[in-house]
TIRO-2110 file (N, C-alpha, C; in Angstrom, 1 decimal):
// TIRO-2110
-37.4, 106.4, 63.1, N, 1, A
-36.9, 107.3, 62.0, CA, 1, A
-37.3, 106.7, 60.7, C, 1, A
-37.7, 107.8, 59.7, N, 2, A
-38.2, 107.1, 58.4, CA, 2, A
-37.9, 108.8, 57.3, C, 2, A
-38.0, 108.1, 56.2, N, 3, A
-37.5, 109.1, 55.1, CA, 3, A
-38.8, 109.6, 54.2, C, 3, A
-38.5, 110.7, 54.2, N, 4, A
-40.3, 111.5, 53.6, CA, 4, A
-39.6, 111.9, 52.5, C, 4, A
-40.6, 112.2, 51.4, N, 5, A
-40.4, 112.0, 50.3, CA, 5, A
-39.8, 114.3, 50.1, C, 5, A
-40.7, 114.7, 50.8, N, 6, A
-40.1, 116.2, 50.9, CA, 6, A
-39.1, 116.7, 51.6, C, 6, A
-39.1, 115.8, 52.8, N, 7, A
-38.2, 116.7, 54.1, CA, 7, A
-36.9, 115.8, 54.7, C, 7, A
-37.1, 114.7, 53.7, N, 8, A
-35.7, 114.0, 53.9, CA, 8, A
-35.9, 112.9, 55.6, C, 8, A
-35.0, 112.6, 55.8, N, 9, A
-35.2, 111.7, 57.2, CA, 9, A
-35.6, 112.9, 58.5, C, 9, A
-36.9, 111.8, 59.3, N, 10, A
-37.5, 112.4, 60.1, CA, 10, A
-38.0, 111.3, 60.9, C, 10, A
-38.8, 112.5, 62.5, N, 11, A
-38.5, 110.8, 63.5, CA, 11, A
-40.5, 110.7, 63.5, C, 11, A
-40.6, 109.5, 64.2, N, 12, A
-42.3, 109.3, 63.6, CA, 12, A
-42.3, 108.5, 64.8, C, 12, A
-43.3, 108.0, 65.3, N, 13, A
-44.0, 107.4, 66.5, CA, 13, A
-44.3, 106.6, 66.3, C, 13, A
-44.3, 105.0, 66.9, N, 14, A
-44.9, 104.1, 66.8, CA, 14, A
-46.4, 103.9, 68.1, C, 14, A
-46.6, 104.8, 68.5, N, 15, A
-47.5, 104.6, 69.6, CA, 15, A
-48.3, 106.2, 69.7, C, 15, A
-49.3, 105.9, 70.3, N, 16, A
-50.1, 107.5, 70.7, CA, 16, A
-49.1, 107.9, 72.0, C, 16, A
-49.2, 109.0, 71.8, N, 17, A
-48.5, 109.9, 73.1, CA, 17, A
-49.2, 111.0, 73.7, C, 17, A
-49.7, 111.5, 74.7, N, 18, A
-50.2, 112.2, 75.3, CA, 18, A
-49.4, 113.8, 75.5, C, 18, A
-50.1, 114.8, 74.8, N, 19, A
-49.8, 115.7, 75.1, CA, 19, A
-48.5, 116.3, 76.8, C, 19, A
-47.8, 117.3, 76.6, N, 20, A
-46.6, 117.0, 77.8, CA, 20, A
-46.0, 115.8, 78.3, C, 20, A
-45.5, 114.9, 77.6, N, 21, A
-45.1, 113.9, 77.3, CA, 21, A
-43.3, 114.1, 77.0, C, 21, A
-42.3, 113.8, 77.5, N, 22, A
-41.1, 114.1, 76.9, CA, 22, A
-40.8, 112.7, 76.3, C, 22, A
-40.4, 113.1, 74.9, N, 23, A
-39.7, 112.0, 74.3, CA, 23, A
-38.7, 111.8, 74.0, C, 23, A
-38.0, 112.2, 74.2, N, 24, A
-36.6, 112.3, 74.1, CA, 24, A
-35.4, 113.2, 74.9, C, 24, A
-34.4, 112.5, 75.7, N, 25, A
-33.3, 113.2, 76.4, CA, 25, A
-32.3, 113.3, 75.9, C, 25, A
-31.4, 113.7, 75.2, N, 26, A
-30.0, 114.1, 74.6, CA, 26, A
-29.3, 114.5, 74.9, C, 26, A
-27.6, 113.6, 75.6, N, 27, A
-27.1, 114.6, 76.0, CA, 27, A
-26.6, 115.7, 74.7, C, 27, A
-25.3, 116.7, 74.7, N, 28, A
-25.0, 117.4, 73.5, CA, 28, A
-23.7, 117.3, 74.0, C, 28, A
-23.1, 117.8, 72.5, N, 29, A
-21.3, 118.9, 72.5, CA, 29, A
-21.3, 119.6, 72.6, C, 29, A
-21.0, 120.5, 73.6, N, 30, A
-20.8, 121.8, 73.1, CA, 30, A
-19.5, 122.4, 73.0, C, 30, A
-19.3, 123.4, 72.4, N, 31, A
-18.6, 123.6, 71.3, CA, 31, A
-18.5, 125.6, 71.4, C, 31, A
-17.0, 125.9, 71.5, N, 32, A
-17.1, 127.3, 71.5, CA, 32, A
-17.6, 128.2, 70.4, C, 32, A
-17.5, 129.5, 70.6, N, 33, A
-17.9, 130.4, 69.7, CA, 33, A
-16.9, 130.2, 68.3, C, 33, A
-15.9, 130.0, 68.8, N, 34, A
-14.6, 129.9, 67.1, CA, 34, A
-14.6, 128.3, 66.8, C, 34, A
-15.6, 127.3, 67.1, N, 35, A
-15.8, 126.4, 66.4, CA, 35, A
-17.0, 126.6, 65.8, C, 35, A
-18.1, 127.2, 66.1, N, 36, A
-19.1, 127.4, 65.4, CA, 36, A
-18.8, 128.2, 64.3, C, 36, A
-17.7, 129.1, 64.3, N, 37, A
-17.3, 129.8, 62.8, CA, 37, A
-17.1, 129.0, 61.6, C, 37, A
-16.2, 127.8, 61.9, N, 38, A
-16.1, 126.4, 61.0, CA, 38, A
-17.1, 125.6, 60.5, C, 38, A
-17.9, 125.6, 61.5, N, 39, A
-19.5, 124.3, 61.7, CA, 39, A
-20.2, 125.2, 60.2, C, 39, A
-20.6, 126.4, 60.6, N, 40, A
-21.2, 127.3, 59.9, CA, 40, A
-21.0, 127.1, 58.0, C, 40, A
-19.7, 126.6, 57.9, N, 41, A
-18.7, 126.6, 56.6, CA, 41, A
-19.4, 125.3, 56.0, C, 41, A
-20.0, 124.3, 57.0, N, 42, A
-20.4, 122.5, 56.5, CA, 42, A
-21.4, 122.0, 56.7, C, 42, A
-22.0, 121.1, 55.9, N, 43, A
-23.6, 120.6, 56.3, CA, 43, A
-24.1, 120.6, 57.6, C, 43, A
-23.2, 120.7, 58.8, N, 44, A
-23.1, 120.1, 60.4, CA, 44, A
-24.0, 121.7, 60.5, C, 44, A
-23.7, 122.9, 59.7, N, 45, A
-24.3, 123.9, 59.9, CA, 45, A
-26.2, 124.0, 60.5, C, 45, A
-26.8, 123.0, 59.5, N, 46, A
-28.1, 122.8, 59.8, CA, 46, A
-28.7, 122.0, 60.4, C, 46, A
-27.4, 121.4, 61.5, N, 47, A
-27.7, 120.0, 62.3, CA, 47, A
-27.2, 120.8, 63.6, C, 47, A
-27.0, 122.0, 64.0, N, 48, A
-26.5, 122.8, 65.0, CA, 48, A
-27.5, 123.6, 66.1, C, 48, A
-27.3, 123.6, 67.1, N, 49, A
-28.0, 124.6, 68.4, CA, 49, A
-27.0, 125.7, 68.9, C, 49, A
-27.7, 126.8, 68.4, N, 50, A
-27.3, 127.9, 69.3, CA, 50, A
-26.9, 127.1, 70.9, C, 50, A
-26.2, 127.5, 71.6, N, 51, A
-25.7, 127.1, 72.7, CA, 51, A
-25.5, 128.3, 73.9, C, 51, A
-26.5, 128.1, 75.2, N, 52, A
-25.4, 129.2, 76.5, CA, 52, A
-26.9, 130.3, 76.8, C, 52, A
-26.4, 131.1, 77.2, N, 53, A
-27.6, 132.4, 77.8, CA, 53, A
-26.9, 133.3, 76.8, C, 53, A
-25.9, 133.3, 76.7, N, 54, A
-25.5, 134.6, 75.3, CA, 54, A
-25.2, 133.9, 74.3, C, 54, A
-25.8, 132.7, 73.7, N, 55, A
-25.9, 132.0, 72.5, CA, 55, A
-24.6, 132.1, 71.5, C, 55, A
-23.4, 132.4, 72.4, N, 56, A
-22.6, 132.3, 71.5, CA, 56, A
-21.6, 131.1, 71.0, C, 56, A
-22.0, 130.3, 72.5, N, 57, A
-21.6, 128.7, 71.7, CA, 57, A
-22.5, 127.8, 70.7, C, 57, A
-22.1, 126.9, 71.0, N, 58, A
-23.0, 125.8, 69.5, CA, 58, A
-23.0, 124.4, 70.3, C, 58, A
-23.6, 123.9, 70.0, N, 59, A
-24.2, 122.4, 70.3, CA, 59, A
-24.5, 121.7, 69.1, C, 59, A
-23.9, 120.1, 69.4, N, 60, A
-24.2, 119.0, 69.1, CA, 60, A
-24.9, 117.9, 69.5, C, 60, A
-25.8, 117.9, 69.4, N, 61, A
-27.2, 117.4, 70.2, CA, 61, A
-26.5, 115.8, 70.1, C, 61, A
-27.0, 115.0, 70.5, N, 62, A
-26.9, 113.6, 69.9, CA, 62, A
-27.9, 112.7, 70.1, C, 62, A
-28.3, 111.4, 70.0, N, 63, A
-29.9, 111.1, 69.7, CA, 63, A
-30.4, 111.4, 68.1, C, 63, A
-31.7, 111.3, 68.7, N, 64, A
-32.3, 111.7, 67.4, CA, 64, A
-33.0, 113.2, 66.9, C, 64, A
-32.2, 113.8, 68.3, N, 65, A
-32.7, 115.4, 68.2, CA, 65, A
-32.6, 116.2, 66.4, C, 65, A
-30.8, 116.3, 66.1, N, 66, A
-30.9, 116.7, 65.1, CA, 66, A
-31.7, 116.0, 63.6, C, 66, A
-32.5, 115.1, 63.7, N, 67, A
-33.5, 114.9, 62.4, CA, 67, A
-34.5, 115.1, 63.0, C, 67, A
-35.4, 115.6, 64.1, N, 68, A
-36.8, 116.4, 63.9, CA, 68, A
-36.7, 117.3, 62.9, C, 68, A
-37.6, 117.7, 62.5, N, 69, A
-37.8, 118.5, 60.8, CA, 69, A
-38.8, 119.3, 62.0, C, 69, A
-38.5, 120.7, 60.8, N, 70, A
-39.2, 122.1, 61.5, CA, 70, A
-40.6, 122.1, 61.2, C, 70, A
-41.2, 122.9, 62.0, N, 71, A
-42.7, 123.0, 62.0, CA, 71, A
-43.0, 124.6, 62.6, C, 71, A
-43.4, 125.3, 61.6, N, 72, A
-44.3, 126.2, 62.7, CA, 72, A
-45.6, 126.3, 63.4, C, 72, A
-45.8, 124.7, 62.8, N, 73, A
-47.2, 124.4, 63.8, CA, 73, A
-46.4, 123.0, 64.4, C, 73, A
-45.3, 122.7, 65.4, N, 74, A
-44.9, 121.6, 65.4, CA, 74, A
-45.2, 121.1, 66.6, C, 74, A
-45.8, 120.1, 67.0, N, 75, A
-46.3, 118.9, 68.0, CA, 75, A
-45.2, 118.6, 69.0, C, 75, A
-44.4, 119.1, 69.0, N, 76, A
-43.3, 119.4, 70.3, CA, 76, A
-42.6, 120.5, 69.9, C, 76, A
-41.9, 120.4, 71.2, N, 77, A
-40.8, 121.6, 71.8, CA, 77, A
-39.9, 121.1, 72.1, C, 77, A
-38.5, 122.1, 72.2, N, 78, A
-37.4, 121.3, 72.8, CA, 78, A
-36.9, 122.3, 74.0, C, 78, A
-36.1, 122.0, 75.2, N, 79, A
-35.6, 123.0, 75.9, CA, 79, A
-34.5, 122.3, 76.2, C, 79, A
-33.4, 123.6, 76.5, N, 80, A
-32.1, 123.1, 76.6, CA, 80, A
-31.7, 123.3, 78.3, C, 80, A
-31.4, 122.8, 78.5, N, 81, A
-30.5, 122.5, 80.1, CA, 81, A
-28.6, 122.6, 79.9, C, 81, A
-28.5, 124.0, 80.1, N, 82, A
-27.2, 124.4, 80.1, CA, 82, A
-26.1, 123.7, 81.8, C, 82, A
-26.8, 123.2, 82.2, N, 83, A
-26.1, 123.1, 83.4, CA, 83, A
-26.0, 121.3, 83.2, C, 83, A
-27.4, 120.6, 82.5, N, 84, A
-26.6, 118.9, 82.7, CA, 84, A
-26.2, 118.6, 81.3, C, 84, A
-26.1, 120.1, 80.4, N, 85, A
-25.2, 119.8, 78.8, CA, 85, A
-26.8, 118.5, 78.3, C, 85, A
-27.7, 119.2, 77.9, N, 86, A
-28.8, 118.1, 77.5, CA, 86, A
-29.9, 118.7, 76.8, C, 86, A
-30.3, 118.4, 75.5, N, 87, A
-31.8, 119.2, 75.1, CA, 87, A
-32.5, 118.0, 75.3, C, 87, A
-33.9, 118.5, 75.8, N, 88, A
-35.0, 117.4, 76.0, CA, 88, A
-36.1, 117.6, 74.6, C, 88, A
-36.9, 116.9, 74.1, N, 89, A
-38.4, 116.6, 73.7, CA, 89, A
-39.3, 116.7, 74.1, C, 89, A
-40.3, 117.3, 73.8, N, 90, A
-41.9, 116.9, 75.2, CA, 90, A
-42.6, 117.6, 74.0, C, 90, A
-43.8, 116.8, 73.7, N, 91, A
-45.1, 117.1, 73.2, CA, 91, A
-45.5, 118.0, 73.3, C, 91, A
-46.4, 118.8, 72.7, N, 92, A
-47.3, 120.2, 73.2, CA, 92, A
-48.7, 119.7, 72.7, C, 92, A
-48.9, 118.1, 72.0, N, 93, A
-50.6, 118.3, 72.3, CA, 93, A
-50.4, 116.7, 71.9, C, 93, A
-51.4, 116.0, 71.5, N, 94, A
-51.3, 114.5, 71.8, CA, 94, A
-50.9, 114.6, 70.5, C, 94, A
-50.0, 112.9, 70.4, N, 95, A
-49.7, 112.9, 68.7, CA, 95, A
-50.3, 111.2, 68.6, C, 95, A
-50.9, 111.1, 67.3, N, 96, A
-51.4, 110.1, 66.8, CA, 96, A
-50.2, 109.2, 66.3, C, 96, A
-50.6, 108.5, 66.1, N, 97, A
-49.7, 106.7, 66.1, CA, 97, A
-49.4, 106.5, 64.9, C, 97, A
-47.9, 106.9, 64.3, N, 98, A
-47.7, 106.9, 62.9, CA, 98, A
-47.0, 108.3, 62.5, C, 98, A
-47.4, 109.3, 63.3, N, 99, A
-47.3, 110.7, 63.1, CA, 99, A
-46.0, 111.4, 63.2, C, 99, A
-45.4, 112.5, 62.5, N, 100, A
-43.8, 112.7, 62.6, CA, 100, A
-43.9, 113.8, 63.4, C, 100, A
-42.9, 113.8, 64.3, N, 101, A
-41.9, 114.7, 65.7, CA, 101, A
-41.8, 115.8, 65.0, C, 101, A
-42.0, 116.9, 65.4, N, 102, A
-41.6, 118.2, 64.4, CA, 102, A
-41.1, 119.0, 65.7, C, 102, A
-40.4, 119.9, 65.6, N, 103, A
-39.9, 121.1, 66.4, CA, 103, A
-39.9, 122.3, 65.9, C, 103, A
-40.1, 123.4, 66.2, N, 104, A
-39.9, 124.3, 65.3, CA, 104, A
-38.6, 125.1, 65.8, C, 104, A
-37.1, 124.7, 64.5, N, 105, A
-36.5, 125.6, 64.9, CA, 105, A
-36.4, 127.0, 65.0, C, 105, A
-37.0, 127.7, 65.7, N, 106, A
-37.0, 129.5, 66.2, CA, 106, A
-37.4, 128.9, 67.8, C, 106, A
-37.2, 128.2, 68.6, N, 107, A
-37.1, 127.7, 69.6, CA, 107, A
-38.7, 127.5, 70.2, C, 107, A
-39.7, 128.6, 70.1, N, 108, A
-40.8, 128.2, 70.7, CA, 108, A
-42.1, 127.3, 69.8, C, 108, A
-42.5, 126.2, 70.1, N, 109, A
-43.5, 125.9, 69.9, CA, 109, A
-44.2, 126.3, 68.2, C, 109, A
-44.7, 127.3, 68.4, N, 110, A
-45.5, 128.4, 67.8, CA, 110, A
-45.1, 129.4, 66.9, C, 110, A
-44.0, 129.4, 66.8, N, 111, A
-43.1, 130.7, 66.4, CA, 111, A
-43.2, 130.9, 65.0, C, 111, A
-43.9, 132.0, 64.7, N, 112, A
-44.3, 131.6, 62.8, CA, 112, A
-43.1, 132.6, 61.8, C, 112, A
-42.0, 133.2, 63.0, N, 113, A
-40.8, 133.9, 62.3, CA, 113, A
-39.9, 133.2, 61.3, C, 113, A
-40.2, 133.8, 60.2, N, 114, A
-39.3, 132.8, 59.0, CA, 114, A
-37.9, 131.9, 59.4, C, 114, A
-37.5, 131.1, 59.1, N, 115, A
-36.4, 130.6, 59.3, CA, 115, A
-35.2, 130.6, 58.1, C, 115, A
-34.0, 130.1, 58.6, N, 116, A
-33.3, 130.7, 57.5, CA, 116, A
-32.7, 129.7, 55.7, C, 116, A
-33.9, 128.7, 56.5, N, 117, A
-34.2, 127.9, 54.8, CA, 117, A
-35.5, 127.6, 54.4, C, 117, A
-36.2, 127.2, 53.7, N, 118, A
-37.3, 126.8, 52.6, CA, 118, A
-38.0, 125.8, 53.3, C, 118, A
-38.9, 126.0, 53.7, N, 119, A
-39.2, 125.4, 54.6, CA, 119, A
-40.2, 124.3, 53.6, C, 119, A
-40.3, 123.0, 53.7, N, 120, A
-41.2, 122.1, 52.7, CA, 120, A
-42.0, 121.4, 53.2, C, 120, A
-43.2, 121.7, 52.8, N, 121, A
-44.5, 120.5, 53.6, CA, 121, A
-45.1, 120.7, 54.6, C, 121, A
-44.5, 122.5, 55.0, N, 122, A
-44.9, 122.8, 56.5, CA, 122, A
-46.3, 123.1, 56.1, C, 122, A
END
């Protein structure tokens, strides 16, 4: 983890990694629908996962999940496993030695749908 001058703390690699690669397992909290009404109210708001198949819980990742910084072109993915309470990491193409973890929060990959802040540096 290291601090960028635009996007605040973010996680970075010390090594090359091979495309489909997972780097990271997390377990989370999750957290009902009428706690996410409160989360929503405090900075924890943009450190948050939709949670469940009807996304009406919330998650607390733990690890270094919540400081990946968004990307619409971002060099991993993450998927959630509602049954072992866990979001994983895994690469979507090789990342160079030095290079920062990005995810794109709108959940896929690729996804160039606006998100709901200012996105910097993307």
């Amino acid at each position: 983890m290291a601090q960028t001058e635009k996007k605040g703390r973010a996680v970075f690699t010390d090594k090359r990694i091979a495309a489909g690669t997972v780097v990271e397992i997390s377990p989370v909290i999750v957290m009902p629908a009428s706690d996410r009404k409160l989360l929503d109210q405090t900075l924890l708001h943009d450190y948050i996962f939709e949670w469940g198949n009807t996304k009406k819980q919330c998650c607390m990742a733990l690890g270094l999940i919540p400081i990946y910084n968004h990307s619409y072109t971002s060099n991993c993915e993450y998927f959630m496993d509602f049954d072992e309470q866990t979001i994983f990491v895994k690469t979507v193409r090789d990342i160079r030695k030095g290079e920062e973890l990005t995810i794109n929060y709108n959940g896929d990959w690729n996804d160039v749908k606006k998100v709901w802040f200012d996105v910097l540096g993307d």
